[in-house]
Backbone as a printed PyTorch tensor [residue, N CA C, xyz], in Angstrom:
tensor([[[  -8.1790, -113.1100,  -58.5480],
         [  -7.7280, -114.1260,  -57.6280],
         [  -8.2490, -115.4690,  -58.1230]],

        [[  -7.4280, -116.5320,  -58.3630],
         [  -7.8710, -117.6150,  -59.3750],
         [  -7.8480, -118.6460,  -57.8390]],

        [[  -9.3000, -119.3010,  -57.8030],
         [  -9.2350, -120.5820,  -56.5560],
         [  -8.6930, -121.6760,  -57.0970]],

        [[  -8.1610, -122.5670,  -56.2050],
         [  -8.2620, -124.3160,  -56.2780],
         [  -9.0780, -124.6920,  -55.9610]],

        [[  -9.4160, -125.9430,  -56.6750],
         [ -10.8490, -126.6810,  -56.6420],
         [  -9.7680, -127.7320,  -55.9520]],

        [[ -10.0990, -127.9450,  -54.3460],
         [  -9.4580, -129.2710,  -53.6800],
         [ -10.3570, -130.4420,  -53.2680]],

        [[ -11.7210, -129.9620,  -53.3090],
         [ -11.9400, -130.6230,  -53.0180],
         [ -12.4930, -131.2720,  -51.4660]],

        [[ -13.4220, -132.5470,  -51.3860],
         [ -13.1420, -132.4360,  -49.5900],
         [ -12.4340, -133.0620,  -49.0170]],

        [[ -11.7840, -132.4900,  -48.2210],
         [ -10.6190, -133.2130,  -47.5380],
         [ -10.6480, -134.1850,  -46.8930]],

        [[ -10.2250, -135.7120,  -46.6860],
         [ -10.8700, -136.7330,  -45.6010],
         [  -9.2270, -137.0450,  -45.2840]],

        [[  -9.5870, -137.3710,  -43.8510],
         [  -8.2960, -137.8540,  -43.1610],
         [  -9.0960, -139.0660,  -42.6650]],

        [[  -7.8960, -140.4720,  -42.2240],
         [  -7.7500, -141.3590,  -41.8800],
         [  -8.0810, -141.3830,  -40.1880]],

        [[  -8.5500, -142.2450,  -39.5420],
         [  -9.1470, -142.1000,  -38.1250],
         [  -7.7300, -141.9680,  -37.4520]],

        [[  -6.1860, -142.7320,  -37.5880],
         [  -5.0680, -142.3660,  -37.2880],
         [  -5.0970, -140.3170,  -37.0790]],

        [[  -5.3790, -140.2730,  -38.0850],
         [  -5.0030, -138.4880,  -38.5960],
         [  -5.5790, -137.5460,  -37.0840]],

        [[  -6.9360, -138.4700,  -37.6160],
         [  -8.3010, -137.4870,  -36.9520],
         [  -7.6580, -137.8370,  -35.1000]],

        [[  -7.0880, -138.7870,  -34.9550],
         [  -7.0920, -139.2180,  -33.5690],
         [  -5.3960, -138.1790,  -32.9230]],

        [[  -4.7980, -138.2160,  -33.6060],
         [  -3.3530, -137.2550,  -33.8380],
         [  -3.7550, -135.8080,  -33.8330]],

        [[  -4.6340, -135.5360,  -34.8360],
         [  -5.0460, -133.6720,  -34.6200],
         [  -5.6180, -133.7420,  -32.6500]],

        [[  -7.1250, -134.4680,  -32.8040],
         [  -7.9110, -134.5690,  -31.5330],
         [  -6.8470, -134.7060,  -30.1940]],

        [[  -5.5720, -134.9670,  -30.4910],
         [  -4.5370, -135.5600,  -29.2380],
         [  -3.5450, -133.8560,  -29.2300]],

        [[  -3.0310, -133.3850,  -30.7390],
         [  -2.5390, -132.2160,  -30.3540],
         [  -3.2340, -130.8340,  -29.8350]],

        [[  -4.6360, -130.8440,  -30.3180],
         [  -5.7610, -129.7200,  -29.7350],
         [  -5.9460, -129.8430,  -28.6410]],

        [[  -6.0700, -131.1570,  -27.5640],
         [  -6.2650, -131.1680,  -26.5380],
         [  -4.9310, -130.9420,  -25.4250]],

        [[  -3.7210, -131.0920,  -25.7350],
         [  -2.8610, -130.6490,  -25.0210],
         [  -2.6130, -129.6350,  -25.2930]],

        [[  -2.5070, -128.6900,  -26.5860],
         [  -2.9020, -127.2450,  -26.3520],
         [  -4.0800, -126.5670,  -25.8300]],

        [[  -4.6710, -127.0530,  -25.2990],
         [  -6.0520, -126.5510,  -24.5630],
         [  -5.5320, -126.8620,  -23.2730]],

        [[  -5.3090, -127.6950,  -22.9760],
         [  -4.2870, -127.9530,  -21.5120],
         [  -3.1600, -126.9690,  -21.3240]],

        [[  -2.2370, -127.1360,  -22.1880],
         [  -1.4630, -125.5840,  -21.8390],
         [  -1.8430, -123.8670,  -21.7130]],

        [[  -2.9320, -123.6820,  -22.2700],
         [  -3.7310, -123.0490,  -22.4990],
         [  -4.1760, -122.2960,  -21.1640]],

        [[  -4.8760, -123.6490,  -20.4210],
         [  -5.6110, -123.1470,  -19.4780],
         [  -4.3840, -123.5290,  -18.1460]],

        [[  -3.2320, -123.6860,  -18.3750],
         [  -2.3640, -123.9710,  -16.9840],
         [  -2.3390, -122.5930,  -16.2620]],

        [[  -2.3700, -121.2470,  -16.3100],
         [  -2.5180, -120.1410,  -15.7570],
         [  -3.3490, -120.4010,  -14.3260]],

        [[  -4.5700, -120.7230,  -15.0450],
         [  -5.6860, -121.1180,  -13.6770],
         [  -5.5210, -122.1700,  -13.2780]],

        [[  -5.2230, -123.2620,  -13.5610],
         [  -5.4070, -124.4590,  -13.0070],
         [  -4.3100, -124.6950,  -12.2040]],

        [[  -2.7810, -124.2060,  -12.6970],
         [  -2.0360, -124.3800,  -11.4830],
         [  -1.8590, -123.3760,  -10.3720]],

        [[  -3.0540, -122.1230,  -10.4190],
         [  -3.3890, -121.7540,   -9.4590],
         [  -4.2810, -122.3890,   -8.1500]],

        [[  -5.3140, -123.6010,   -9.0430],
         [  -6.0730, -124.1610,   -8.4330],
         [  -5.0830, -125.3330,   -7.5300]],

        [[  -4.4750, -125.8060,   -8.5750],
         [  -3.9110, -127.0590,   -7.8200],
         [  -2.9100, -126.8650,   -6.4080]],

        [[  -2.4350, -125.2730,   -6.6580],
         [  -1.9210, -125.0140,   -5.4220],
         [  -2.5720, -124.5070,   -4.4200]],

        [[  -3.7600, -124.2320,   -4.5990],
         [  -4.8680, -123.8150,   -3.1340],
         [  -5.2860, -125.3520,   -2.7920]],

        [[  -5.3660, -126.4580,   -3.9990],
         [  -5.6110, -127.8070,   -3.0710],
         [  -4.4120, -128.4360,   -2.5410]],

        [[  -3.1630, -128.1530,   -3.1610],
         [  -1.6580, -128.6160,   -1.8770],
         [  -2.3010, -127.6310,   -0.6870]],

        [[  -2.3030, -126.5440,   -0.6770],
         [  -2.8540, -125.1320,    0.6830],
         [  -3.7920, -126.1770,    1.6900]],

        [[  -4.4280, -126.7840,    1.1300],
         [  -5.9840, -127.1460,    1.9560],
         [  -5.8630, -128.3300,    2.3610]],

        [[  -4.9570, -129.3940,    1.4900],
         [  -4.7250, -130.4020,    2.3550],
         [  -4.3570, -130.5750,    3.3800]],

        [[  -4.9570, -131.8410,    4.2440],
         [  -4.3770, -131.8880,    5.7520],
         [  -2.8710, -133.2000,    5.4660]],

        [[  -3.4000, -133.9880,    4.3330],
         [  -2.3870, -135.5060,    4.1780],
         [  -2.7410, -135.3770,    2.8180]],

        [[  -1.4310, -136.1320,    2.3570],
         [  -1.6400, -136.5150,    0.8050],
         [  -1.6880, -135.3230,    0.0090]],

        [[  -0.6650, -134.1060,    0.1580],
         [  -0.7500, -132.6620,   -0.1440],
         [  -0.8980, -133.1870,   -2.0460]],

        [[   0.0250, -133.8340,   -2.4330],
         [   0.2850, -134.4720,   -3.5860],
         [  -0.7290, -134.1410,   -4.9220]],

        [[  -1.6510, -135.1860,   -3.8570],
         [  -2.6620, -136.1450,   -4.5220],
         [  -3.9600, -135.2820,   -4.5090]],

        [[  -3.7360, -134.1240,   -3.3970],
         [  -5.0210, -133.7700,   -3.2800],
         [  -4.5090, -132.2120,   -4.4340]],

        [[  -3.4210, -131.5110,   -4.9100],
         [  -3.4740, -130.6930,   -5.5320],
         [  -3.5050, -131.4710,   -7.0760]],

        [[  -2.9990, -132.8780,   -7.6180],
         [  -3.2580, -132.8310,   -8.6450],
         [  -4.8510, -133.6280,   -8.7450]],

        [[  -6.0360, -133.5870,   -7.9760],
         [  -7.1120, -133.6740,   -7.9010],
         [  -7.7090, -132.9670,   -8.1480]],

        [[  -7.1580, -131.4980,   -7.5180],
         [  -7.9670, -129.7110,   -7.8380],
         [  -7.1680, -129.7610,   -9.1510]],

        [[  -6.1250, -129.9220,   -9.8110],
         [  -5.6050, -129.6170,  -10.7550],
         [  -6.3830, -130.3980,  -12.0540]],

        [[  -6.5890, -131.5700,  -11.8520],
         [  -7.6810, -132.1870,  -12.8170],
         [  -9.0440, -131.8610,  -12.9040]],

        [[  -9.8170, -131.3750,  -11.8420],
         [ -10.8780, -130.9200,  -12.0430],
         [ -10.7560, -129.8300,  -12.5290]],

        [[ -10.1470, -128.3680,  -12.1150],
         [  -9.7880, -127.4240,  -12.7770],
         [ -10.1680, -127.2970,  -14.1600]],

        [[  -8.6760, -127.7660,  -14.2930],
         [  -8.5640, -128.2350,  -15.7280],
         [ -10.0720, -128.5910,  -17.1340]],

        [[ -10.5530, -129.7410,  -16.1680],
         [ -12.0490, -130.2620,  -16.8510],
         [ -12.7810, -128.8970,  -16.8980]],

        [[ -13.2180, -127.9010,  -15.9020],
         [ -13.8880, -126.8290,  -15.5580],
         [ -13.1870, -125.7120,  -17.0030]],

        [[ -11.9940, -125.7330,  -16.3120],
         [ -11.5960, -124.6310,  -17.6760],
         [ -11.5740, -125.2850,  -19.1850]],

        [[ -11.2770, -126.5490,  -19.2610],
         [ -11.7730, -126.8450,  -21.0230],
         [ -13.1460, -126.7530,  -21.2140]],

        [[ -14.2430, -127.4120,  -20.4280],
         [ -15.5830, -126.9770,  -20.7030],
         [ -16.1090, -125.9730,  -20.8010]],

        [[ -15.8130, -124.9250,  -20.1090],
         [ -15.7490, -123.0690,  -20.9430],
         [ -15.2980, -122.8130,  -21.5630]],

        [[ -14.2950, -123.1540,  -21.7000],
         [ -13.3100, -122.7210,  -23.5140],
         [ -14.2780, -122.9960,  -24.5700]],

        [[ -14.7160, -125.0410,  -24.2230],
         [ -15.2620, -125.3170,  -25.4360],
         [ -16.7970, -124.2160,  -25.6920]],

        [[ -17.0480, -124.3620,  -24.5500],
         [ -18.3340, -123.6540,  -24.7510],
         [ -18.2590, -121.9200,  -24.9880]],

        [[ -17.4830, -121.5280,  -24.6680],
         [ -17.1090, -119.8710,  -25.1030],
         [ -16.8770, -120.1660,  -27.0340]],

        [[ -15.8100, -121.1410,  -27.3060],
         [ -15.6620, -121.2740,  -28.5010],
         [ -16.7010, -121.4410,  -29.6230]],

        [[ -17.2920, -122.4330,  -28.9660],
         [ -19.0240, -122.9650,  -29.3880],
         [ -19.5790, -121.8810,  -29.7940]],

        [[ -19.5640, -120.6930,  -29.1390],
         [ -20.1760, -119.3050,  -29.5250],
         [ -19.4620, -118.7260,  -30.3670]],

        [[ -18.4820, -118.4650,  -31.3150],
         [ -18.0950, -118.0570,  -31.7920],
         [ -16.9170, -116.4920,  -31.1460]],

        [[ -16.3600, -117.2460,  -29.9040],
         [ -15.2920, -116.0480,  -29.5010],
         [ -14.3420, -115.9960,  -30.0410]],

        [[ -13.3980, -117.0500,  -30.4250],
         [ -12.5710, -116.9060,  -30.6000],
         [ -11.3100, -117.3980,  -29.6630]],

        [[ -10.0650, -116.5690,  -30.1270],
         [  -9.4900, -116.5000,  -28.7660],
         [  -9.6660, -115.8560,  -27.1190]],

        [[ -10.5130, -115.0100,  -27.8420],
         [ -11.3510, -114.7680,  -26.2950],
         [ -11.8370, -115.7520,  -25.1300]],

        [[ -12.1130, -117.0960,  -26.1530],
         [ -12.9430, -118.1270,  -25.0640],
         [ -11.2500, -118.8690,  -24.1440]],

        [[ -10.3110, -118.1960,  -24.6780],
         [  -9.3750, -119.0640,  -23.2670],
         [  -9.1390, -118.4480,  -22.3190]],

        [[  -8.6250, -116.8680,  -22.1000],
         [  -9.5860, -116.3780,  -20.6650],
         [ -10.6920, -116.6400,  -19.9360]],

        [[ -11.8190, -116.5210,  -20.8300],
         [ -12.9720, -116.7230,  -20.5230],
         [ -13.0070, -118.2470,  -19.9340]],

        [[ -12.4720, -118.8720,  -20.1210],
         [ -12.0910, -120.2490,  -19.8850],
         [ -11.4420, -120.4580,  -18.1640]],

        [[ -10.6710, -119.7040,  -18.4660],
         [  -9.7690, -119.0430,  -17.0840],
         [ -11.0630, -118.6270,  -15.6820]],

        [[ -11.7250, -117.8280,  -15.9320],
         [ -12.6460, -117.2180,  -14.9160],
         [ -13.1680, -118.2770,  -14.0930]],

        [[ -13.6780, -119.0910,  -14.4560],
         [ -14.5760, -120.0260,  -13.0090],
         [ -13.4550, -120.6100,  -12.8790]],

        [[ -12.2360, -121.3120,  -13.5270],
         [ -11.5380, -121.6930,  -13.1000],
         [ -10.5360, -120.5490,  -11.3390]],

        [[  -9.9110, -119.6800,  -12.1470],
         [  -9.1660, -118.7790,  -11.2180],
         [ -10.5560, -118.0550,  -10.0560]],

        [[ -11.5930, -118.2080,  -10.2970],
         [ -12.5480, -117.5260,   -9.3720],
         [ -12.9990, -118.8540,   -8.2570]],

        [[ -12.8120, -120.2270,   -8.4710],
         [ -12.6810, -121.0790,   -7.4210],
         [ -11.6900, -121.1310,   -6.6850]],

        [[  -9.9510, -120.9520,   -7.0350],
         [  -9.1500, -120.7740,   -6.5120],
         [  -9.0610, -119.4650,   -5.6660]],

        [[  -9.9450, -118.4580,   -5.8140],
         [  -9.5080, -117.7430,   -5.0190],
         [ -10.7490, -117.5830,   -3.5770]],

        [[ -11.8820, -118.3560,   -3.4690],
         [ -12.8860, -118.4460,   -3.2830],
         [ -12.3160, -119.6910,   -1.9960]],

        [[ -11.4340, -120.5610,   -2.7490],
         [ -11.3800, -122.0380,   -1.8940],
         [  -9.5910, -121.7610,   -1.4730]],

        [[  -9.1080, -120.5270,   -1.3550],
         [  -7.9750, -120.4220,   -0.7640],
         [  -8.4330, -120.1970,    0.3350]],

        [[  -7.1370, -121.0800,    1.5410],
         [  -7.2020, -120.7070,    2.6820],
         [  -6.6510, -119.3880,    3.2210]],

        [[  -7.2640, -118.9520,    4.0840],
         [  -6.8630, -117.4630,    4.8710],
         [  -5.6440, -117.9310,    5.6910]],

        [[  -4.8020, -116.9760,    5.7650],
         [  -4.1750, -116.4700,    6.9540],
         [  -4.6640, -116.7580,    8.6220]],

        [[  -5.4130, -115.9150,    8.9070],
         [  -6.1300, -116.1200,   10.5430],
         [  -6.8550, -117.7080,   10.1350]],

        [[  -6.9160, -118.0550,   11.6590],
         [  -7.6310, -119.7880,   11.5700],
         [  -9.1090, -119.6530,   11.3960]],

        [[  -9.7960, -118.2010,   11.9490],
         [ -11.2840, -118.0110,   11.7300],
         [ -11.5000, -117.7440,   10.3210]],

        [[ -11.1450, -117.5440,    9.4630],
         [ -11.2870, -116.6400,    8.3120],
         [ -11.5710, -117.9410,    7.5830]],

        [[ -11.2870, -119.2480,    7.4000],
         [ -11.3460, -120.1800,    6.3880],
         [ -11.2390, -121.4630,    7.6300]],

        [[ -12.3260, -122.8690,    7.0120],
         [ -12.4930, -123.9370,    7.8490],
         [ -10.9710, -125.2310,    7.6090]],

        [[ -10.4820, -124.7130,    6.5460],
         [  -8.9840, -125.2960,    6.6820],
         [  -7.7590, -124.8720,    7.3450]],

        [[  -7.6500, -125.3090,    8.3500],
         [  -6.6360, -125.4580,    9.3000],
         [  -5.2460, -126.5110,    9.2520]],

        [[  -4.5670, -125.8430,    8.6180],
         [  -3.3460, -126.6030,    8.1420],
         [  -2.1110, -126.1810,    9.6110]],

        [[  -1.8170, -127.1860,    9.9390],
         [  -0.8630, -126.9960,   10.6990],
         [   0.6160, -126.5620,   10.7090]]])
């Protein structure tokens, strides 16, 4: 098996800012499983502003599930770390969904 000698590779801060912009919206699609689970238990919980208050849970989410990814990744998982990524995310949504009966959960949506 004969190598190429390439050399080290340097990209332009344009380049570096273009990769850093496509990794991060695949990390966003990534983690939409949980997060637009989340963002719809915060439309659920709002009393006003259903809107504003699910893409609020949907941005925090979001922050929650890339910071486990990165940090699952950090360890060397792999693709493993985007489930793993998933868990505190989808385990708040199901934690901060409202119930059915009005005793069961302190959000009372009319």
């Amino acid at each position: 098996m004969t190598r190429l000698p390439l050399g080290p590779i340097e990209f332009s801060p344009a380049e570096v800012a273009v990769i850093f912009a496509i990794v991060t919206v695949g990390a966003i699609v990534l983690a939409l499983p949980a997060t637009l689970a989340l963002a719809w238990v915060g439309h659920r919980r709002a009393t006003q502003y259903r809107g504003w208050n699910a893409l609020w849970y949907w941005f925090c989410g979001t922050a929650l599930s890339l910071a486990v990814t990165a940090l699952a990744t950090s360890q060397g998982l792999g693709w493993w770390s985007v489930p793993l990524g998933w868990l505190p995310t989808g385990l708040l949504a199901v934690l901060l969904n409202p119930r059915r009966t009005p005793d069961a959960s302190y959000c009372r949506n009319p």
